[in-house]
N, C-alpha and C positions, 0 to 999 in steps of 0.2 A: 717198464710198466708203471715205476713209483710217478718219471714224468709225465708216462700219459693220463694216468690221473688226478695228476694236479691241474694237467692242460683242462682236464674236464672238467674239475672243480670249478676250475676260472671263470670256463665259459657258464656254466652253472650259474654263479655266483653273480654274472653280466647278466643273463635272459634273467634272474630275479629283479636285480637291480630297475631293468628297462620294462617289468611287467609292472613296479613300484612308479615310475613312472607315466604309464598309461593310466594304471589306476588315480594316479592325479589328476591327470589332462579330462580323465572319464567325469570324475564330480564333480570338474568344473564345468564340462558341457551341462552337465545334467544341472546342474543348478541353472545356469543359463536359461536352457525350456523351462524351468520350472517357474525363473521368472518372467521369459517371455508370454508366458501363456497366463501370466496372472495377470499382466499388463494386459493382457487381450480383455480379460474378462471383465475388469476394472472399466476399459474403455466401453468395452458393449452394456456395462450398468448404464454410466453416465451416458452415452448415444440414447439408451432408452428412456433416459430421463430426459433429455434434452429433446426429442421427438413429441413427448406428451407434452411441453411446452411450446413446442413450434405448431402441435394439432388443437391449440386452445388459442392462438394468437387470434385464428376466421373469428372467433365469437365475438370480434371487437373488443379485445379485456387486457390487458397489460399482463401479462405470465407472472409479473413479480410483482404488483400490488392489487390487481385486479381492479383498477380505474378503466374507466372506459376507455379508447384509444378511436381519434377519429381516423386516422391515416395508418393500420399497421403494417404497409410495405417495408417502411423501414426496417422495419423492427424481424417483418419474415425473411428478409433479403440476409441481415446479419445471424439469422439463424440456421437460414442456409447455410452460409457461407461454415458454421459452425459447424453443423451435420458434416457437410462436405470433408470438413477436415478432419473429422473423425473416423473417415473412409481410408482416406490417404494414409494415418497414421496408422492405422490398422491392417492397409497393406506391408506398410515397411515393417511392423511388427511380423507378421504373419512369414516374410519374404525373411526378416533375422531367425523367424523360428525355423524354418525349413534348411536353413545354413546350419544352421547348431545341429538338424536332426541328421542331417548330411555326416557333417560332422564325429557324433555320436556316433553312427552307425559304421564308419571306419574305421573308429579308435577298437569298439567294442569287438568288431574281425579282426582287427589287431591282437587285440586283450586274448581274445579264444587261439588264436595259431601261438601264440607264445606259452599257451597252458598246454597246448597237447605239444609243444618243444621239449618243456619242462618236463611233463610226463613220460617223454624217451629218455631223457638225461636222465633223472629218478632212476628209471626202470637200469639203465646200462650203467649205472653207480651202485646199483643194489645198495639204496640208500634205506635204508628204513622210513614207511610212510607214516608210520603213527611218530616217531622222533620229530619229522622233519615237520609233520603238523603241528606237533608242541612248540616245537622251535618257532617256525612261523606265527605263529599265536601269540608264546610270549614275546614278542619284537615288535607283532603290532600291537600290544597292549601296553608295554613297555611307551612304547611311540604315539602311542595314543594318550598315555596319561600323562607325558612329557607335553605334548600339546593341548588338551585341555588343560594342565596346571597353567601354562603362557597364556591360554585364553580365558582363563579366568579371573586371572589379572588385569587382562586389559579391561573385559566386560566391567571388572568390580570397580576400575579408573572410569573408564567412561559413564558409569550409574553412578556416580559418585559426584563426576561432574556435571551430569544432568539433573540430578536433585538441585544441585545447588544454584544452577540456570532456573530452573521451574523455581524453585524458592524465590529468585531474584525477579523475576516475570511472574508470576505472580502478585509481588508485593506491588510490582507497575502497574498493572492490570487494576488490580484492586483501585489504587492511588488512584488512576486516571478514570475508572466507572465513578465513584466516590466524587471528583470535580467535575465530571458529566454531569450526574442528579443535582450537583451545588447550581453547576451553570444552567440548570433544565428551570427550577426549584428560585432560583434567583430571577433569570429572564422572565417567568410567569408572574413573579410579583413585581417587577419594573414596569411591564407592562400594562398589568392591571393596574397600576398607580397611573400609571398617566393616562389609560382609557378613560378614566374618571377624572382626573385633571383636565382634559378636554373634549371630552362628553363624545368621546368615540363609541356610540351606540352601536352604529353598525361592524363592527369588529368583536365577534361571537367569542366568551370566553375559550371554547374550546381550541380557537386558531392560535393561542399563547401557550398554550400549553409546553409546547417543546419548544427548542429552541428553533429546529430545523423546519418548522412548519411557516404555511406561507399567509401571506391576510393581505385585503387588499381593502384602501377606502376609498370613498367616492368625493367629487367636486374639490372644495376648499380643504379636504380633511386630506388630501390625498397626498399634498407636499408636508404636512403637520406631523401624517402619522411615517412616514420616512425618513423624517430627521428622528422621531421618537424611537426609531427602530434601530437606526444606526447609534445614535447615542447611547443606547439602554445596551448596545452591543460594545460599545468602549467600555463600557463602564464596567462592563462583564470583568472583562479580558485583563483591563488594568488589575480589577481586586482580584481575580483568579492567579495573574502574572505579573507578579510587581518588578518583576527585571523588563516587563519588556520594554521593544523600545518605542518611544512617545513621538512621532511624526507632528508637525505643525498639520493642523487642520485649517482646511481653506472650507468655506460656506459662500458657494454665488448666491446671493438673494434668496436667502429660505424660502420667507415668506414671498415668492413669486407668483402665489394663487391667491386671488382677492378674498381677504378672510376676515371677520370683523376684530375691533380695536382689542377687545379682550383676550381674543385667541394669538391674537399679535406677540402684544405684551407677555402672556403664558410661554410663548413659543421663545422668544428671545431670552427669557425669565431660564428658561430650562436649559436653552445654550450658555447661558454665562453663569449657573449655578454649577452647571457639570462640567466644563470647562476649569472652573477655580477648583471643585469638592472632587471628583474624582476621576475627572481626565488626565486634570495638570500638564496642559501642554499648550502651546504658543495657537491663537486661535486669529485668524483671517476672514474678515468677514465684510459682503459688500453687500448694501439693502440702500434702499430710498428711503427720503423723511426720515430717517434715524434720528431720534432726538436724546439725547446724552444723561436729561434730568431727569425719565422717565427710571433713570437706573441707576440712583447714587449709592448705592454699596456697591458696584460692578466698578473694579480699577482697569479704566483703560488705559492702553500704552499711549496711543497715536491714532489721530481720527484723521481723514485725510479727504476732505469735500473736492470731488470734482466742480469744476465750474468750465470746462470747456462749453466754446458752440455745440450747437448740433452735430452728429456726425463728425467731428474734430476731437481725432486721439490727443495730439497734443495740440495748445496753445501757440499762438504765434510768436507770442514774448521768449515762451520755453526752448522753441526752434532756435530763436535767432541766439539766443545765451547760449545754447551747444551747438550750435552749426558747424562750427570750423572744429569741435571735437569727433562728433559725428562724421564728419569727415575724413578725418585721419585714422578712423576705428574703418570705416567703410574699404580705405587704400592700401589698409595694414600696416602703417604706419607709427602704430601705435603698440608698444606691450602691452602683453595681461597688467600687467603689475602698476604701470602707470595708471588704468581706466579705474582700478580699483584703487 
């Protein structure tokens, strides 16, 4: 009798075991739906946000600046395509939730046929039922506060090191808004100096304002005000970024829109002011009639006057002085190391 109720005990002591286990397997499903079904609902907010903006596209209007839009095919085709996916996704959600319910639903048949196992073994142990709830009770409490102690450690490590991220991302965030307004704050005064430096009327204070905004000038102003823009944009960057790095600057012919003598001289005036004061970098530059004296504070390195014929890249003299090097570079003949 003493072994056959140890045998019982055992097997007792297994069906608890294996009913502690389902009840795991159990709130892992259940969290699962739980978060499958937030992810559903997540998705059918944003589908519904994303539909009021694909039912505003017909009115000719840009959803996200409200500009007018002449052609919104584009623009409905890519929202489609949007919508669209938010169906698919919300299938496979839908398709993972039904697996999990699946799931669920044979653990928890499980869970019930091992309570009324239990409940025979109990009864044929004449085991006392208010003991064995105490007992049960203190084991999961016991095991419960074993496990919230671990997890409250970890919680208080990771809150710990997420302050100290947010604190560190923050402090960037700040930094880089703060060099934003500098470079917003700085381009609007670069600019309005040089609208007035060269009598750029048609360029409305308010298209300088930001950095990221656009302007556009007409006729002779139109190559002026786009070195003015590019330049006022080095110049940004240099004083905002003193590490970075400083690229030789090449200029085809600025001035390549007929412009008169005074805008000339201003225009080149402002390439080699900002070139020396706050580009500071190697500057390349090809224009006609260049004349030298018009700018004796400006140190040039090296002026380099074509005088070919018409349509003649090179000279004839030049040809026949490297011909025979030309030649042995053309046959392969020739190292890197010797041409240089």
């Amino acid at each position: 009798m003493n072994i056959e109720l140890d045998r019982k005990k055992d097997e007792y002591a297994e069906i608890v075991t294996n009913l502690k286990k389902i009840k795991t397997k159990l709130v892992g499903f259940r969290n699962d739906k739980y978060d499958l079904e937030s992810s559903i609902k997540d998705l059918e907010l944003i589908h519904n946000e994303d539909s009021k903006i694909f039912n505003k596209i017909g009115d000719h209007k840009c959803p996200v600046c409200s500009q007018q839009v002449q052609d919104e095919t584009e623009v409905r085709i890519k929202r489609s395509n949007q919508l669209e996916d938010y169906f698919i996704l919300k299938d496979e959600f839908e398709g993972l939730l039904l697996e999990v319910e699946r799931k669920l639903a044979v653990k928890e048949k499980e869970y019930a046929q091992l309570l009324e196992v239990l409940s025979v073994y109990e009864n044929n142990l004449n085991i006392n039922e208010s003991k064995i709830s105490d007992s049960l009770k203190h084991m999961g409490y016991m095991e419960t506060q074993e496990n919230m102690l671990k997890e409250l450690v970890i919680v208080s490590d990771r809150l710990e090191i997420s302050e100290k991220n947010i604190k560190t991302l923050s402090n960037k965030l700040k930094k880089y808004t703060d060099l934003k307004k500098l470079a917003n704050s700085s381009y609007e005064e670069y600019m309005t100096e040089s609208k007035i430096n060269f009598g750029l009327e048609e360029i409305g204070s308010e298209k300088i304002k930001n950095i990221k905004q656009n302007y556009e000038a007409r006729g002779s102003n139109k190559a002026i005000s786009t070195i003015i823009w590019y330049f006022n944009l080095l110049r940004i960057k240099n004083t905002l970024n003193k590490e970075t790095i400083r690229f030789p600057l090449v200029l085809d012919s600025p001035n390549n829109v007929e412009s008169d003598e005074t805008k000339e001289y201003a225009l080149f005036n402002l390439v080699f002011s900002n070139i020396n004061e706050h580009i500071q970098s190697q500057l390349i530059l090809s224009t006609l009639g260049f004349d030298k004296t018009k700018y004796p504070n400006v140190q040039i390195g090296k002026i380099i006057e074509l005088s070919n014929e018409k349509y003649q890249v090179l000279n004839h003299a030049d040809y026949e002085e490297n011909k025979k090097l030309l030649e042995r570079i053309f046959e392969g003949k020739l190292e890197r190391n010797q041409v240089e």
